[in-house]
Structure formats: C-alpha cells, structure tokens
N, C-alpha and C positions, 0 to 999 in steps of 0.2 A: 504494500500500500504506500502509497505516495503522499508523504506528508508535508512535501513541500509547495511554500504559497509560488503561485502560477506566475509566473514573470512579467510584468506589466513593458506591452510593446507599442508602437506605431508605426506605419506603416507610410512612408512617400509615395506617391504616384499612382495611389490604390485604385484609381480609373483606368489607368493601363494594364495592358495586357499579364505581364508577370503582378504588378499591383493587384487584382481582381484574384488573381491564382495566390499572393502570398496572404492577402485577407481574408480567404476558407480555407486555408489550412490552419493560419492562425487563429481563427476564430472556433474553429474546430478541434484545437490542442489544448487538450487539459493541463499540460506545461506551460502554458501562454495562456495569457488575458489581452484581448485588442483590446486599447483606452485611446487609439485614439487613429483618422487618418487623413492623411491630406492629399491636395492636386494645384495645378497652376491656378493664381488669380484668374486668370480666364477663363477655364471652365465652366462650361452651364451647367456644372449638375453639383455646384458647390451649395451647403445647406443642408443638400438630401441625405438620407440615410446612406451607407456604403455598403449596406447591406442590400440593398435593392440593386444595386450595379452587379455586383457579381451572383446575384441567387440565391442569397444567404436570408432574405428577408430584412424584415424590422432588426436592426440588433441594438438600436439605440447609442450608435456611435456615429456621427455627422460629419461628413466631407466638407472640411473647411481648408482655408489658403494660408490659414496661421500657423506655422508650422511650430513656434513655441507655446502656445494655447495647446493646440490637439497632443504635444507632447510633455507636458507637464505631469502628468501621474504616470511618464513613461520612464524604462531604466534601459529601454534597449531600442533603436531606432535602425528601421532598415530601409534604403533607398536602392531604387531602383528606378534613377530620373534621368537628367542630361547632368554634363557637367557641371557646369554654372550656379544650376537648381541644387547640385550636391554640397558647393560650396559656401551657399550661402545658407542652406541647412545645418551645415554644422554651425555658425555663427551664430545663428538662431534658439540652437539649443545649450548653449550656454548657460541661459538663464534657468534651465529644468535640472529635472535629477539624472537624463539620458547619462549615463557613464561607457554606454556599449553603442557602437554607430558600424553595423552590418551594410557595405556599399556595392553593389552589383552595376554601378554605370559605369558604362566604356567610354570612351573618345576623348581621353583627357589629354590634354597638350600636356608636350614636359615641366611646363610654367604650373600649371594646374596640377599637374602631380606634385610638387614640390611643395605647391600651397596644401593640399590634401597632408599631405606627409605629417607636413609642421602641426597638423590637429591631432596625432599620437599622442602629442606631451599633454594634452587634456582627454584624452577619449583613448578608451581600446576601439580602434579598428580593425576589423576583421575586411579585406578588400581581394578581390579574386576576379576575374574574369566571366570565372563559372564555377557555379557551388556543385556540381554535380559531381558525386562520387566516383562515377567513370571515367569523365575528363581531367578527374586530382590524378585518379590513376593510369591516364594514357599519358599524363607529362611524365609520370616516375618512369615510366618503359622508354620514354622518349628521352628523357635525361640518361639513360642507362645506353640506351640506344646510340645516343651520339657518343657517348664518352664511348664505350667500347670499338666502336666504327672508325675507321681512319678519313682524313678530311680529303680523301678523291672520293667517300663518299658523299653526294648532293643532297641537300637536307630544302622539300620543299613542302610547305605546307597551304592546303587546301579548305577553303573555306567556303559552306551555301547556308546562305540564310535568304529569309522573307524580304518581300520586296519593300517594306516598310524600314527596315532599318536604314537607320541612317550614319552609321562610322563603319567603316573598313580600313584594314583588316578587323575582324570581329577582334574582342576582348581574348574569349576563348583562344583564338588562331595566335594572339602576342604571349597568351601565359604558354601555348605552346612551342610558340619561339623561345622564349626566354628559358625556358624548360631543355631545350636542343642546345643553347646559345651556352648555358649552364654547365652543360655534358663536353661543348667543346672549349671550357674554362678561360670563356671571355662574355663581356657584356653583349645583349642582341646587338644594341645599336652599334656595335664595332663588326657585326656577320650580316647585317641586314642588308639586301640587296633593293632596289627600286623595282618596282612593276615592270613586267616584259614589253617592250612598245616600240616597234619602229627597231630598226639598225641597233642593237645594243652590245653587238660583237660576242666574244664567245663567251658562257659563263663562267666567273673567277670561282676556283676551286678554295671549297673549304667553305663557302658562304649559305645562307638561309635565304629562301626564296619563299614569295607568299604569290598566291592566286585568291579571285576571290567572286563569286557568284552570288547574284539576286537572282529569288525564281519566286512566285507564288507564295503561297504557305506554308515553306520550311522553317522548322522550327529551330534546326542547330543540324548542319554535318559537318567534322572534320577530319582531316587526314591526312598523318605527318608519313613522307615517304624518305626512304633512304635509298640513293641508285647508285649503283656503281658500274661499269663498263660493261660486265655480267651477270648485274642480277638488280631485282630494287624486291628492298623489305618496307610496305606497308604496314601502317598503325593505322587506326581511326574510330570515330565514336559517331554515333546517331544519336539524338535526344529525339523521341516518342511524345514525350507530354513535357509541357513549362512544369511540370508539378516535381520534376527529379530538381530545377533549377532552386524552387522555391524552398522543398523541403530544406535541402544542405544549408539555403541560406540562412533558414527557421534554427536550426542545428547548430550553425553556427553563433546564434543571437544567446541560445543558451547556455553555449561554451564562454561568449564572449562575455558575458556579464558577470566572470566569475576571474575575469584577467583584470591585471592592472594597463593605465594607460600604455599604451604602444601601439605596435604596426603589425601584424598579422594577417598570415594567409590561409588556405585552409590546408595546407600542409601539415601547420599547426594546431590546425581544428581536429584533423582526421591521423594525427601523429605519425605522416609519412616522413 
C-alpha cells in the first residue's frame, strides 16, 4: 500500500498534442495530483476546464495563461512548449514551490541552452529529447556502437516525424547524435556535418550525418546506421503512441522531485 501523499504537478501546453496525453495520464496517476494547467495567452479555450480538451471531463482544474497562478500548489512542473515559452516559464515559477521542472521542448538555440542551463542552480531539471524508455536505450547501443566501431565507419542518423513539427533535426535524432558523438569521444558539434544539398564533395570520414522527413501523422521514427565499405549495422526505434513519451516524462517528475537542484537527463532517471 502506498502511503505516500501524491505529488502535486502542472502541466504546460496541456492543449497540445503531448499536453492532452500528459494530462490523463496525470490525472489518472495515483502518484500524481494535477493542480494545475496552462497554454498560450492566445488560446481560445483559456478559462475552460482541461479536462474537456483531452476526454477527461469536468476535473475542476482551469486552462489559464498564468503560469505562476496554475503552479502554485505545484512541486513539479512539466513543459512541453517552444522555447521561448520554456524560458520564460521557469522565470515565472520562481515565485511557487515548483523545485522539479520536467522539459521535453526541442529547438533551443545554443544561447537558449545556456540560458536553460543556468536555471539548474534553482531547479532540478530533468531535460531529454525523448522520455521514452526505448530511445534512452537505442542511445546506450548507439554510444556503445560508435565507440566500438572505427571512424571509416559513417554514422548517419534518420529522422520522420509529422508534418506539424516545427524544429529539425528532431530532439530525439540530436540526443542520438550526441549519444554517437559520445562513443567517438568528442562533442556532436565538432562530428556534425550540414544537410546533403547541391555539390558537397565526398563525405569527410569519421563524421555524423542527419537526414530528416515530414510525412502525415508520424508520431517518432529513428535510425542511427553504421556503414562501412562492407556492411552497414542498423539501430532504430518506432514510437506507436505519445503515451511511451509522456509516461517517462511522468516518471521522471517523480524521480525528479526527490533531487536536489541541477541538470539531469534520463540516463539519470533510468540509471543507464
């Protein structure tokens, strides 16, 4: 029996696509209490229950644009916005009890990274690409993978998502570089190569290459390949449902509320 009081959360973005998936689950978790959810000042459906957006009903928690209001009785705060919005979120929650800030937005410039960063010395964050148990686990083969592998093998990675997103290379496809970039015991941005385009002469060995596709309504594929003159070895993952995304992320909110301030990944979470 479970005698611990349920963890008081909020939820960013909870109109979006992963937001609506992280609000029933949370809402649905006897480890978690939603207290609170928010979306852009713009939104029209700001006011309304958040429970009527994703199918949950009445739950008596209101989509508001205050982000230090709706997180006030919270101790763990999970975003899954744009940059900008994640930024100015943490600043926001300063003034609450939030000590745990769970972040699943991609497309940060390195300026923006570095701003993120510096919110460690107030906040544990827990920040990933992709909470998903599979994709923590195709970086560890992948990290294992390059380092074992010699650098005439070409390390490229492949990425399809929906046509809505809006950053490339995904989140996912950079923790899978940096996971390869790792294995050949140098930073990505020192093996990263540019997009294939026009005349670019032959490829420099030793380096990481990305591709990247919008189609329809895919939800997540990747796949980090290794080639070599005679043979190439394939890794790669499929996400099925946002719900493998959200869980990890849930998993991680309850890891993370029990850390002290810092910088965490789910390497950490999942003790790879």
């Amino acid at each position: 029996m479970n005698t611990h009081s349920p963890i008081h959360i909020a939820i960013s973005g909870a109109a979006g696509r992963m937001g609506q998936t992280l609000t029933g689950l949370a809402y649905d978790d006897a480890g978690l209490k939603l207290v609170g959810a928010t979306e852009a000042p713009a939104f029209d459906g700001l006011g309304k229950d958040v429970g009527l957006l994703s199918g949950l009903g009445n739950t008596g928690i209101t989509l508001s644009s205050d982000i230090e209001a709706a997180a006030s009785d919270a101790s763990c705060f999970v975003d899954f916005t744009r940059p900008k919005a994640t930024l100015a979120a943490l600043k926001a929650l300063q003034s609450t009890r939030v000590r745990c800030v769970v972040i699943g937005t991609t497309g940060f410039s390195s300026d923006e990274m570095f701003a993120l960063q510096e919110w460690s010395s107030r906040y544990a964050i827990v920040f990933s690409g992709n909470y998903s148990l599979g994709v923590n686990m195709l970086a560890a083969l992948v990290t294992r993978a390059a380092k074992s592998l010699g650098e005439d093998w070409d390390i490229e990675i492949l990425e399809t998502h929906h046509r809505h997103k809006v950053d490339a290379p995904s989140g996912t496809a950079l923790l899978l570089g940096d996971a390869a970039a790792e294995g050949r015991g140098a930073p990505l941005s020192d093996l990263r190569i540019p997009p294939y385009d026009g005349v670019t002469g032959e490829r420099p060995e030793g380096k990481i290459g990305f591709s990247v596709r919008r189609s329809g309504g895919v939800i997540g594929e990747h796949e980090v390949s290794f080639g070599s003159e005679e043979e190439i070895l394939s890794l790669s993952h499929t996400a099925l449902n946002r719900k493998v995304f959200a869980r990890g992320a849930l998993h991680a909110a309850k890891w993370g509320v029990n850390q002290p301030p810092g910088w965490y990944s789910m390497k950490d979470v999942l003790g790879l």
